[in-house]
C-alpha positions in Angstrom: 39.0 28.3 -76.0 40.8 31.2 -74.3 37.3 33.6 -74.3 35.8 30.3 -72.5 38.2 29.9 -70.0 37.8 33.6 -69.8 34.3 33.6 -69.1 34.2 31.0 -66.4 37.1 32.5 -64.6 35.6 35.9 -64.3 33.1 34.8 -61.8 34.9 32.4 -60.2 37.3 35.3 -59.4 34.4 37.6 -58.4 32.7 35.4 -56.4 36.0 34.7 -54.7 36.9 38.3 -54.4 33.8 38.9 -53.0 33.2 36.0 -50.0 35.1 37.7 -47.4 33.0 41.4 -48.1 30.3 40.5 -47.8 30.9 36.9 -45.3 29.5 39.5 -42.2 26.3 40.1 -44.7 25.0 37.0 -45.1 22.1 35.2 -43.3 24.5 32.3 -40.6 23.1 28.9 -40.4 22.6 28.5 -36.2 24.9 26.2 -34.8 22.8 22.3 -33.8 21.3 22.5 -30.8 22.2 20.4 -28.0 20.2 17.0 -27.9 17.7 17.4 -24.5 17.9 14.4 -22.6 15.1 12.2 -23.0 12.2 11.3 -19.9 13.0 6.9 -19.4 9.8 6.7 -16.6 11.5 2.7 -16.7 14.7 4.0 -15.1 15.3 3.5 -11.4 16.7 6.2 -10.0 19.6 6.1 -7.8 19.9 8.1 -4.8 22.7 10.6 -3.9 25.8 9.2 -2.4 25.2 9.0 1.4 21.5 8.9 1.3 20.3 6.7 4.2 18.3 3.5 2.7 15.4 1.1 4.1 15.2 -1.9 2.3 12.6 -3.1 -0.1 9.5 -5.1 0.9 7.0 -5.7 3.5 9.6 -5.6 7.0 7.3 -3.9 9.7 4.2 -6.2 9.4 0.7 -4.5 9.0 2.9 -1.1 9.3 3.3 -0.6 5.1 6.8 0.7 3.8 7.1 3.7 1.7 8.4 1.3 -0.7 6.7 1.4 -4.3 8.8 -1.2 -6.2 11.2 -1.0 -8.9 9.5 1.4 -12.1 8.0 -0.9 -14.5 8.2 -3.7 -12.9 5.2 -6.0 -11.4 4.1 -7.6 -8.5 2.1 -10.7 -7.3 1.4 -10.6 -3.3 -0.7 -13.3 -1.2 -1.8 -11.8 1.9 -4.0 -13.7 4.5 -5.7 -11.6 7.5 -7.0 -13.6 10.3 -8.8 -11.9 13.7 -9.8 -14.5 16.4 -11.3 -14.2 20.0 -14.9 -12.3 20.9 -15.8 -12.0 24.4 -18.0 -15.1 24.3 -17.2 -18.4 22.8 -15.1 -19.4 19.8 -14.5 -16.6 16.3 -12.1 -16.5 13.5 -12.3 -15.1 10.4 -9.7 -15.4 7.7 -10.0 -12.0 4.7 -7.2 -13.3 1.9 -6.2 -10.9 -0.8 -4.1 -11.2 -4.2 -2.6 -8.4 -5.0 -1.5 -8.1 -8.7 0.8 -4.2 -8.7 2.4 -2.5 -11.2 4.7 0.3 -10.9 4.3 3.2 -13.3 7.1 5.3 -12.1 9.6 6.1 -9.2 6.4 7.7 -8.3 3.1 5.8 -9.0 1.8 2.6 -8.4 -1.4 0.9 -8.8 -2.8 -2.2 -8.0 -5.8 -4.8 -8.3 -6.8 -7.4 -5.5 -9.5 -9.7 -5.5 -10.7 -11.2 -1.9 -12.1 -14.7 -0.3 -13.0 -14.5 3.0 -13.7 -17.6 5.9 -15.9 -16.9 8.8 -16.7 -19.7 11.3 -18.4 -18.5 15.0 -20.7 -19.9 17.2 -22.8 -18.4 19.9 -20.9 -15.0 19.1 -23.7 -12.8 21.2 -22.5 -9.5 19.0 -22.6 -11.3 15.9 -25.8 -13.1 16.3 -27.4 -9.0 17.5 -25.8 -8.1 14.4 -28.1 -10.0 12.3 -31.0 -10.2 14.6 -31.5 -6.7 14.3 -30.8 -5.8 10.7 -34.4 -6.0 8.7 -36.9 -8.5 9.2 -33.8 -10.6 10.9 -31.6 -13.7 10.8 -32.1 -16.3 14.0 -28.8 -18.1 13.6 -26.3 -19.4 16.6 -23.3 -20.2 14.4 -22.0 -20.0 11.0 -19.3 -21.7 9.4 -18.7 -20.5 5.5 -16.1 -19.5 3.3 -17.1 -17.2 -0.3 -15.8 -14.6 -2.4 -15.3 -11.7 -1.0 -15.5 -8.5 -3.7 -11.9 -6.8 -5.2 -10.2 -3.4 -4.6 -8.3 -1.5 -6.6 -5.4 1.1 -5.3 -2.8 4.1 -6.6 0.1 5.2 -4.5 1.8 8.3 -5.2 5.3 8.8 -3.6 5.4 12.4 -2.4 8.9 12.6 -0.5 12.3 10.8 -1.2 15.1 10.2 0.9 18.1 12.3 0.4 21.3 13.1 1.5 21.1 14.2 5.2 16.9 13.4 4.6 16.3 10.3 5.9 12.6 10.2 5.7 10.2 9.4 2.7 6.8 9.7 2.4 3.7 7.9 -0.1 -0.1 8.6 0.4 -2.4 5.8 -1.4 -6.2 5.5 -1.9 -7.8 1.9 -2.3 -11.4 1.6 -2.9 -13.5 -1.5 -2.5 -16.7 -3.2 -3.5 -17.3 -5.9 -0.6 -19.6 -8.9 -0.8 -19.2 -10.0 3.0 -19.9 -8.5 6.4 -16.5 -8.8 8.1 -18.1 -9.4 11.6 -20.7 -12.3 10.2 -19.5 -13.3 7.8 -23.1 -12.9 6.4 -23.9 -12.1 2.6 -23.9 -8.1 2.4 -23.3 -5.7 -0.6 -20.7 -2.7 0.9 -19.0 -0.1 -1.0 -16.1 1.6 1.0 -12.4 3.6 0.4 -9.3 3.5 2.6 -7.0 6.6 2.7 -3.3 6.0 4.1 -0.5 7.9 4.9 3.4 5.8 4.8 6.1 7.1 6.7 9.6 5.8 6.6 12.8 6.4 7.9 16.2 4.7 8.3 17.6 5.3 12.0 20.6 3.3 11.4 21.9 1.1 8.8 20.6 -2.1 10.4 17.0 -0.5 12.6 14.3 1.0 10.8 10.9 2.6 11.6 7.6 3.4 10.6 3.9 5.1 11.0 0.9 4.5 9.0 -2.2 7.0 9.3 -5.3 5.3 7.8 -8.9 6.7 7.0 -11.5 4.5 5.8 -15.2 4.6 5.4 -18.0 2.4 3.6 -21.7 1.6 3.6 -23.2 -1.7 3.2 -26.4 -3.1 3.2 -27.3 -6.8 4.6 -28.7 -9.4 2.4 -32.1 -9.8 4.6 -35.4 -8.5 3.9 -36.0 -4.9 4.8 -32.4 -4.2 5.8 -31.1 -0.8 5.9 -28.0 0.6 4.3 -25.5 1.4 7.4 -22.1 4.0 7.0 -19.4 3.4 9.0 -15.9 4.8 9.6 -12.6 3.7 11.0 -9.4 5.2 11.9 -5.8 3.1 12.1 -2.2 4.6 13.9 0.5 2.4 13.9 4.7 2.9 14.4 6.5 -0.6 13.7 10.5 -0.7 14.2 12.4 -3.3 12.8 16.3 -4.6 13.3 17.9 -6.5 10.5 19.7 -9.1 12.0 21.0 -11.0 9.1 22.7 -9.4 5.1 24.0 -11.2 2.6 24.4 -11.3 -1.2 23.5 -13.9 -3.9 22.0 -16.4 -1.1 18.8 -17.4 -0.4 17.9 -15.6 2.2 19.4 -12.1 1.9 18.3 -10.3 5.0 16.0 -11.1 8.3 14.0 -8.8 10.4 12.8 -9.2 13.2 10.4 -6.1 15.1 7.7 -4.8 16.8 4.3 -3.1 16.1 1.9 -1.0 17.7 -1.9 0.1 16.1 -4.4 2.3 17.4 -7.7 1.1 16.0 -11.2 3.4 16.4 -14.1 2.5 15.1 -17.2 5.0 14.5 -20.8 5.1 13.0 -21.3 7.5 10.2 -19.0 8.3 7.4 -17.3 11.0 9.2 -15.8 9.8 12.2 -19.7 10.9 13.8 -20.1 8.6 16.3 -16.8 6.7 18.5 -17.9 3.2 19.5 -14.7 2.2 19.8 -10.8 2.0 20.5 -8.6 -0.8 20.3 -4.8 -1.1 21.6 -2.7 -3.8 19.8 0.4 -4.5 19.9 3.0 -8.1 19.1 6.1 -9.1 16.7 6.9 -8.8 13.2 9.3 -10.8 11.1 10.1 -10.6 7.9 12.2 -12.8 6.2 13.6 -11.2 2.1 14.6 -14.1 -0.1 16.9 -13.9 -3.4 15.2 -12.5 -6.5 13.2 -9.5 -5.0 10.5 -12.3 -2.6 9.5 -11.3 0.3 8.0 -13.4 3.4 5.9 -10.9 6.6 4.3 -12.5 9.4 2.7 -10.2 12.7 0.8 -11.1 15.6 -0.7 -8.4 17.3 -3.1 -9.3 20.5 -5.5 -6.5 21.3 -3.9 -5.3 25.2 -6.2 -2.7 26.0 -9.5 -0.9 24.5 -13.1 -0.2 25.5 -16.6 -0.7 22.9 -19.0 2.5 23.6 -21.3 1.2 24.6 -19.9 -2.5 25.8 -21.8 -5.5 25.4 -20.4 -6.7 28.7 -17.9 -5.3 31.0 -14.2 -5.8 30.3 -11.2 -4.1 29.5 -11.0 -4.9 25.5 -13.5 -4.0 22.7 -14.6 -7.4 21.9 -17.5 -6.0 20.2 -15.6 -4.2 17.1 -12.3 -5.7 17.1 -11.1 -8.7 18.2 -8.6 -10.1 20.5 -5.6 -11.2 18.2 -5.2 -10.8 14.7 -2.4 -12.2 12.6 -1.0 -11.5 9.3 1.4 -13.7 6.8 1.9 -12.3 3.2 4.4 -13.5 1.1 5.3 -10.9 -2.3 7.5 -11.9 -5.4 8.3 -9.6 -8.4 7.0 -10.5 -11.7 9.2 -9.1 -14.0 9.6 -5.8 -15.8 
């Protein structure tokens, strides 16, 4: 018994003597690393403390906010476009969209729309040349017709967010569209075009905001008439909207009120690169906007066309009744969906 205990001492003893001599020796086992924070693309992200703020939502009119929504969340808009008034006789038309969005990130957004449009003119002297001369020609005085009018699809990429002592932000988008509708006829045509916009934001006080779109957009289409032609076309769009909220609260249904104004430079050209100017339209009207509880939003904008020139004019005057029209109104009305 006592040799046992002897033998399982001895290197319990030697192993003891030894731990401390050669403790500096021995291989260390590396302390845990921290844990690295992990990427939630589904957080929102709050701003510094003191960074100036615009509120959510469609509040200039046809200016767009910077405004992207809430990350992971989604988005159902109804938006109806109406233009009235050509230098002769009675136009409308009526372009609705339903805009379905998602919100990727803080950063990107996309979106899918599908389109209706409602034409109705009669003895409209550009729009009857319009189809008159396309092909073998369509010998109409009036039109009265609603159909379905193509979809869109869009990504918007926020590229500068407001800070502390930064009160501007900025998002660039690109929305390309099939189109099954000539917007001036309101005649059966196959088009193909992309718009290319620029937002600009910025919060001058805690109640007055402002705004400036720059749009791009060009497209071909081709008539549905015999021997028709496929015709480019290009546009520009300028517009600065400002905006005073004149009614906050919380937990009511309506939270906040805006009402504005809005001014849009509109120039139409032939050719897919701004080749041709046939011309520049002034408008300018009020906005409203009216946010509801639960994220839903309510826009409406009149803007009558005050000044412009076609080149070359159909008749003499001081609009361009031959490209644009002489109002056009907006109401869309958004609501979240949901994350």
């Amino acid at each position: 018994m006592a040799i046992a205990q002897r033998f399982f001492a001895a290197p319990i003893g030697f192993g003891l003597f030894l731990t401390p001599a050669l403790a500096a020796d021995l291989p260390r086992k590396a302390p845990p690393a921290p844990a690295r924070a992990v990427y939630d693309r589904c957080a929102k992200v709050e701003p510094p403390p003191g960074t100036p703020s615009v509120p959510g939502g469609d509040i200039f009119g046809f200016t767009s906010p910077t405004d992207i929504g809430d990350p992971c969340s989604w988005a159902l808009a109804s938006e109806h476009s109406a233009r009235a008034g050509k230098r002769d006789r009675d136009y409308f038309a009526l372009s609705s969209k339903t805009q379905l969005a998602y919100t990727y990130s803080d950063r990107v957004a996309v979106a899918f729309s599908a389109f209706t449009s409602y034409t109705d003119w009669s003895n409209v002297t550009v729009a009857q040349d319009a189809l008159a001369g396309e092909g073998n020609g369509v010998l109409v005085t009036a039109l009265d017709k609603g159909a379905f009018d193509g979809f869109s699809s869009e990504i918007a990429l926020r590229l500068l967010a407001r800070s502390r002592g930064q009160p501007f932000a900025i998002t660039v988008s690109a929305e390309p569209r099939w189109s099954r509708i000539d917007a001036l006829t309101g005649w059966r045509a196959e088009g193909y075009g992309a718009e290319f916009k620029l937002f600009v934001d910025v919060a001058l006080t805690e109640r007055v905001f402002a705004a400036m779109n720059f749009n791009y957009a060009l497209g071909t289409q081709k008539f549905d008439i015999p021997n028709a032609a496929w015709s480019d076309s290009s546009a520009t769009n300028v517009s600065a909207a400002l905006t005073a909220q004149i009614h906050s609260a919380e937990k009511q249904v309506v939270e906040g009120v805006f009402i504005g104004v809005e001014g849009r430079f509109r120039s139409s050209f032939q050719g897919l690169g701004l080749d041709h100017n046939v011309g520049n339209a002034l408008f300018f009207g009020p906005t409203a906007a009216i946010a509801f509880d639960g994220g839903r939003m309510l826009n409406v904008v009149w803007t009558p066309q005050v000044a412009g020139r076609a080149r070359p004019a159909s008749a003499p005057g001081s609009l361009d009744l031959d490209n644009l029209e002489r109002h056009e109104f907006r109401v869309k009305f958004a609501t979240p969906l949901g994350g």
